[in-house]
C-alpha positions, -999 to 999 in steps of 0.1 A, spaced: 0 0 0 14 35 -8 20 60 18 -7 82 5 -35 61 11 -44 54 48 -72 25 60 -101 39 86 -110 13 114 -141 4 88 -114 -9 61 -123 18 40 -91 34 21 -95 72 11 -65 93 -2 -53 118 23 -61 146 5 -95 133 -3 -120 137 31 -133 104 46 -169 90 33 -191 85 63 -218 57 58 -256 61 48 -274 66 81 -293 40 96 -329 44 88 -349 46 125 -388 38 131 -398 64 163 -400 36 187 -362 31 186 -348 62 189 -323 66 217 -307 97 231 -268 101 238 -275 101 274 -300 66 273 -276 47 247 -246 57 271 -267 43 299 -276 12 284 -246 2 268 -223 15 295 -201 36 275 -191 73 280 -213 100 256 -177 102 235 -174 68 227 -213 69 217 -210 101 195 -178 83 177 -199 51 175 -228 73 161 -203 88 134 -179 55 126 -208 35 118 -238 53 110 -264 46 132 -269 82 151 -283 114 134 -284 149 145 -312 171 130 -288 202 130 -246 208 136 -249 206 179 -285 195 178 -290 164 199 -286 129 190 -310 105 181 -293 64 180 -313 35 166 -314 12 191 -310 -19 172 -283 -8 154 -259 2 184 -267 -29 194 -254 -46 165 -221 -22 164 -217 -34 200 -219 -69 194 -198 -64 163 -224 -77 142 -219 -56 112 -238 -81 90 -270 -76 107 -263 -35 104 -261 -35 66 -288 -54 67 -307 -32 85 -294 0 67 -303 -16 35 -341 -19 51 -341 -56 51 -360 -57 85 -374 -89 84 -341 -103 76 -335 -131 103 -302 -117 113 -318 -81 120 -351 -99 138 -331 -113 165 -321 -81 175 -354 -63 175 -370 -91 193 -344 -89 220 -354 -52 222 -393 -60 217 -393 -40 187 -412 -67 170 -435 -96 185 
């Protein structure tokens, strides 16, 4: 690999002059929205490592630069169990996909 191409913790390679692509956000149903403080709380990790999590992978939004953050649930739940399968899944909208199901019967998203 040349020395003008560095590798994010996602594997993706971007030139250095060139900024970083940041993934298609995770699409959320109301139900599952967290804030920074309740997905802090339940996953017991500080509010930084959240807002990077929320960045890194995709699966926080803020409606506005210093708004608040909303997390999808199910899909911090999938970055923390390193389950990136199930959260391309469930960006791509394939809910019903037994790999995303699992996760949003654990969190009785679903019956």
């Amino acid at each position: 690999m040349s020395s003008d191409v560095e590798t994010r913790n996602n594997g993706a390679n971007t030139v250095d002059n060139e900024p970083a692509k940041r993934p298609l956000p995770v699409p959320m149903w109301q139900n599952e929205i967290l804030s920074l403080q309740q997905a802090a709380f339940e996953t017991n990790q500080s509010e930084k490592t959240i807002r990077r999590l929320c960045i890194e992978f995709g699966i926080g939004r803020r409606s506005a630069r210093g708004g608040h953050y909303q997390i999808s649930s199910p899909a911090l739940q999938m970055v923390m169990s390193n389950d990136l399968v199930a959260l391309e899944l469930l960006r791509a909208g394939q809910r019903e996909a037994p790999e995303v199901i699992r996760y949003l019967r654990a969190l009785q998203l679903v019956a």
